[in-house]
N, C-alpha and C positions, 0 to 999 in steps of 0.2 A: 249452276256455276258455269258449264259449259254447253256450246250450243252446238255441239258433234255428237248430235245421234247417231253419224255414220260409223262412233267407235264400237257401235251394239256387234256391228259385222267381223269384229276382226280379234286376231291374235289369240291365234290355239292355246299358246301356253297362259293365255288369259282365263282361260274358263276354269285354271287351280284357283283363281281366288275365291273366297267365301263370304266377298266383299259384294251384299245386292244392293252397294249402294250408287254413288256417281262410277260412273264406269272408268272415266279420266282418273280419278282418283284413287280408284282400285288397279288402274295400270300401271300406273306411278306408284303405290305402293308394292305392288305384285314384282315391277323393274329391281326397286329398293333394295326387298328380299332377297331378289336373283343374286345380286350382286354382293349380299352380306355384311348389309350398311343399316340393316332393321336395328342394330343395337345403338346407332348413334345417341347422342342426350338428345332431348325433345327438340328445344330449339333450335338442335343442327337437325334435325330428321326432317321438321316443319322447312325449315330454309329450303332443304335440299327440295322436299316434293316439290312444294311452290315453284321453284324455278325450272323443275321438270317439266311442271302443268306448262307452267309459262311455255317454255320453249314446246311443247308440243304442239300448242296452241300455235306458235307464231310459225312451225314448221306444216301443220294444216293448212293455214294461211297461205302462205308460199306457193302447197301444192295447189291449191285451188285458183290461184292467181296464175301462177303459168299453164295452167291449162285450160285457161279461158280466151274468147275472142274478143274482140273491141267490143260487143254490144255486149257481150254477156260482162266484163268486167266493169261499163258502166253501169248494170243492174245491180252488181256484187257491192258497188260502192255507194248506191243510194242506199242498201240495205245495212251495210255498214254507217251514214248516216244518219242511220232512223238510233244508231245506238251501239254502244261498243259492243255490244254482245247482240249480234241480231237474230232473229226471230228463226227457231229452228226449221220448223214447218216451210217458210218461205225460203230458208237458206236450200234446205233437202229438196225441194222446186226447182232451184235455180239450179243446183247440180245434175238433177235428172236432165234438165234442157240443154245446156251448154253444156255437158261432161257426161254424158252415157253413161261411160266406165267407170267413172269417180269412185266409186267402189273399192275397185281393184286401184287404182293409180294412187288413193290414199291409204290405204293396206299396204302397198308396196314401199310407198313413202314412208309408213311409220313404220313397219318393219328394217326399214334403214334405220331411223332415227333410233330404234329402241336399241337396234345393234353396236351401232356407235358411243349411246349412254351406256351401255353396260360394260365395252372396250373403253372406254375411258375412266367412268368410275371403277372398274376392276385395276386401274391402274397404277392408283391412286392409296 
């Protein structure tokens, strides 16, 4: 479903889940939890993950894109040509060559992102 192996790396309070399945969707449910919206009815719980997933996806996206140079973002986007969902192996290449850090810069990034989902849906 998702082609970020790089979430294997991250989020401490990730490793409560008992979920060994997609990791994106064990963070998404694990956020869910935090925030005490696990009880919703099915088809608001399914809405909600999905547009977590979504926006996670599209906030990975982002980080990877400003942290790229001219050549490396035209590699990024042939590779996103080849298919909306590109090829992990070749993605996780293109990160180590153009973004050293990508590690840390996208850990950092979803550590924002999940902070703001959870200030938000806690708001609500």
């Amino acid at each position: 479903m998702t082609l970020f192996l790089i979430l294997k790396y991250m989020f401490n309070w990730f490793k409560k889940s008992e979920n060994a399945g997609d990791p994106l969707e064990a963070l998404v449910d694990n956020l869910i939890k935090e925030v005490k919206l696990n009880d919703l009815p099915e088809a608001d719980y399914n809405f909600l993950k999905e547009s977590l997933i979504m926006q996670i996806n599209r906030r990975l996206g982002s980080i990877i894109m400003e942290n790229l140079n001219d050549e490396g973002l035209a590699e990024y986007n042939e590779l996103l040509n080849e298919g909306l969902i590109p090829d992990a192996g070749k993605l996780e290449k293109l990160l180590e060559k153009y973004i050293p850090d990508y590690e840390e810069k996208v850990k950092t990034g979803l550590d924002e992102f999940i902070k703001e989902a959870a200030q938000s849906l806690s708001s609500k």
